[in-house]
C-alpha positions as CSV (number, residue, x, y, z in Angstrom):
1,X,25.3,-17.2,12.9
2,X,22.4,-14.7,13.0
3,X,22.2,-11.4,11.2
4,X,22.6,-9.6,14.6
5,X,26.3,-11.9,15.0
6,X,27.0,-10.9,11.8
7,X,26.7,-6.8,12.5
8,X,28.3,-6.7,15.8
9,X,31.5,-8.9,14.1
10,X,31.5,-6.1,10.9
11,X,31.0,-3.8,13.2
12,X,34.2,-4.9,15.5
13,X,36.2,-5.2,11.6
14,X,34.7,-1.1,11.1
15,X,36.2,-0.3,14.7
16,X,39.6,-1.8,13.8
17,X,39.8,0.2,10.2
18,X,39.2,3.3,12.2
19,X,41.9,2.1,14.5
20,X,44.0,1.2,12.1
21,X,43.3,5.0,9.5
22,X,44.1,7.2,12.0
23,X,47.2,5.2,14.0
24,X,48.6,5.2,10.2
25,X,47.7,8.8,10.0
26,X,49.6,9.6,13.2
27,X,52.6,7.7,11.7
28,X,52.6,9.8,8.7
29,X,52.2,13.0,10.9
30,X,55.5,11.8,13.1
31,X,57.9,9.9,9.7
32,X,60.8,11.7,9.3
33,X,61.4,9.8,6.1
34,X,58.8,11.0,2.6
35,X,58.9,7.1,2.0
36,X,57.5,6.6,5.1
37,X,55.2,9.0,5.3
38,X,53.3,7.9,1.9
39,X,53.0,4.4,2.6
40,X,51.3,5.4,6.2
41,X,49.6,8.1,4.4
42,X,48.3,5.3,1.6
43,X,47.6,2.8,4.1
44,X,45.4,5.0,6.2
45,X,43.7,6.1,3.3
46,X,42.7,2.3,2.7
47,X,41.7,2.2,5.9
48,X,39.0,4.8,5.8
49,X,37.6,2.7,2.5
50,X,37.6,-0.6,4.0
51,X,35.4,1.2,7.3
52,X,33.4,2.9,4.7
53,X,32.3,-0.5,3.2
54,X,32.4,-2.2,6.0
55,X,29.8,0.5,7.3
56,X,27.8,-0.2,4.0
57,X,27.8,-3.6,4.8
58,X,26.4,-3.3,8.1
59,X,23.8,-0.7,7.0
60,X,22.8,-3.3,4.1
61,X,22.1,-5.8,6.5
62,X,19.9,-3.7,8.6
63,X,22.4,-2.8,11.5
64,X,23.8,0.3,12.9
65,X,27.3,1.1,11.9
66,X,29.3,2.3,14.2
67,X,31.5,5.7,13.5
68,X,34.7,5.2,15.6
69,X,37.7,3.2,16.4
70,X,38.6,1.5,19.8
71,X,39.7,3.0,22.8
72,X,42.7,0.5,22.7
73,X,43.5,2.3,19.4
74,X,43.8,6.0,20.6
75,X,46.0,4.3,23.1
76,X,48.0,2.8,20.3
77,X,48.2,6.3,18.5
78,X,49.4,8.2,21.5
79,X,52.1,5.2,21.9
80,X,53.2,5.9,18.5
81,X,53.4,9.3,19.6
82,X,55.3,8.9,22.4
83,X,57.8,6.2,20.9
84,X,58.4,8.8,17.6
85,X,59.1,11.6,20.2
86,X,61.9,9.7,22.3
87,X,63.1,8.1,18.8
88,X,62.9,11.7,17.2
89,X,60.6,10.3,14.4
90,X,62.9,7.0,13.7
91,X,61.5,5.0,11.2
92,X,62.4,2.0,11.9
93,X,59.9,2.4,16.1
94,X,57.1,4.0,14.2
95,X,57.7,1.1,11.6
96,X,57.7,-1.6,14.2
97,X,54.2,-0.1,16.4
98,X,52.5,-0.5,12.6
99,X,53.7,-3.7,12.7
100,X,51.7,-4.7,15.5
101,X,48.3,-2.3,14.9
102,X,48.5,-4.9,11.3
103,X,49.0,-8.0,14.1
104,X,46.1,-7.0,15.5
105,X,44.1,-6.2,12.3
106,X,45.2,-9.1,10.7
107,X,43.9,-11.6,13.4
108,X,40.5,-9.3,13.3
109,X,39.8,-10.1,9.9
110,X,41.1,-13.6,10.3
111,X,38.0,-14.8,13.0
112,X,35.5,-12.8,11.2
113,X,36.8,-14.5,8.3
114,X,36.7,-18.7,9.8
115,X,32.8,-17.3,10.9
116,X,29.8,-18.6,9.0
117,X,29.4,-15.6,7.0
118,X,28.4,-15.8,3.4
119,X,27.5,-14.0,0.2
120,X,28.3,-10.6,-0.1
121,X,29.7,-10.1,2.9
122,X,32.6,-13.5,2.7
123,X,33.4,-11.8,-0.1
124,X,33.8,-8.3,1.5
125,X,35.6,-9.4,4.7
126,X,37.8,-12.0,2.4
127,X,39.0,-8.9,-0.3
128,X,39.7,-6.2,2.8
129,X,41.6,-9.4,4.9
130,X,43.6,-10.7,2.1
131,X,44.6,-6.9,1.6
132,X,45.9,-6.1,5.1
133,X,47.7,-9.5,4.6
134,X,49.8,-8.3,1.6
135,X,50.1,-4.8,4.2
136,X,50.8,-6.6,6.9
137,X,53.6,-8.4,4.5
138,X,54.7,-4.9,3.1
139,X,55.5,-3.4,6.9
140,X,57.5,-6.8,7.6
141,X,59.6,-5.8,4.9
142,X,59.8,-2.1,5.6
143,X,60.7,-3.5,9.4
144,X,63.4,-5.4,8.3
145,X,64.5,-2.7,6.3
146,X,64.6,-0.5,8.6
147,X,66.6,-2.7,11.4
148,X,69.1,-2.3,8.7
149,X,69.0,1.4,8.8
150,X,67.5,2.0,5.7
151,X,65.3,4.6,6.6
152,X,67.2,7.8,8.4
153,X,65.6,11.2,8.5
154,X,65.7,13.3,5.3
155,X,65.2,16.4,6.8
């Protein structure tokens, strides 16, 4: 793989941390449950730090990062808009659109991942996609949680 593969694939990785920091942002903004809202609000917070490295990354190897998510992913956001406003902020279809935006992420990091990258940047792409593993983990529980009713509005 050349240098220039290398970019454009860190590059689609930065795109889907954008994606994924501002859809958890908008799932934080639209929880009705405080539970909720801080593990959105943590998770997007990761989000911005893995794009931030990511962009480091890309920078280090000469390339241009890029500063933005996908247009898929402001579609995704206004679909978590949309579901939390007919489900008046239920947890449990705000909890189940995260689950997918971590689907996606989680098979974004995998490719990059089975890719003939090496050095610093396996290592980089290996950390960030073991971490949205263990998230992706987290929100199957909270999902599952949450087709219980665990999580009602505390309003």
């Amino acid at each position: 793989m050349t240098t220039e593969d290398t970019i454009r694939h860190l590059n689609e990785l930065v795109e889907t941390c954008k994606d994924g920091e501002f859809g958890y942002h908008t799932a934080a903004e639209n929880a009705r449950n405080t539970q909720l809202e801080s593990v959105f609000s943590d998770y997007s917070k990761q989000r911005a730090r893995f794009a931030r490295a990511l962009q480091t990354e890309v920078g280090r190897l000469g390339g241009k990062p890029v500063d933005s998510g996908t247009p898929t992913g402001t579609l995704f956001r206004g679909w978590i808009n949309l579901r939390s406003t007919l489900s008046s902020g239920d947890g449990g279809a705000i909890v189940a659109a995260c689950e997918s935006g971590e689907e996606v992420a989680l098979g974004a990091f995998e490719r990059v991942m089975d890719m003939d990258i090496t050095g610093k940047t396996k290592s980089l792409v290996e950390r960030q996609g073991q971490q949205i593993k263990e998230a992706h983990a987290h929100i199957l529980r909270l999902k599952a949680e949450a087709n219980g009713a665990a999580f009602q509005k505390n309003d």
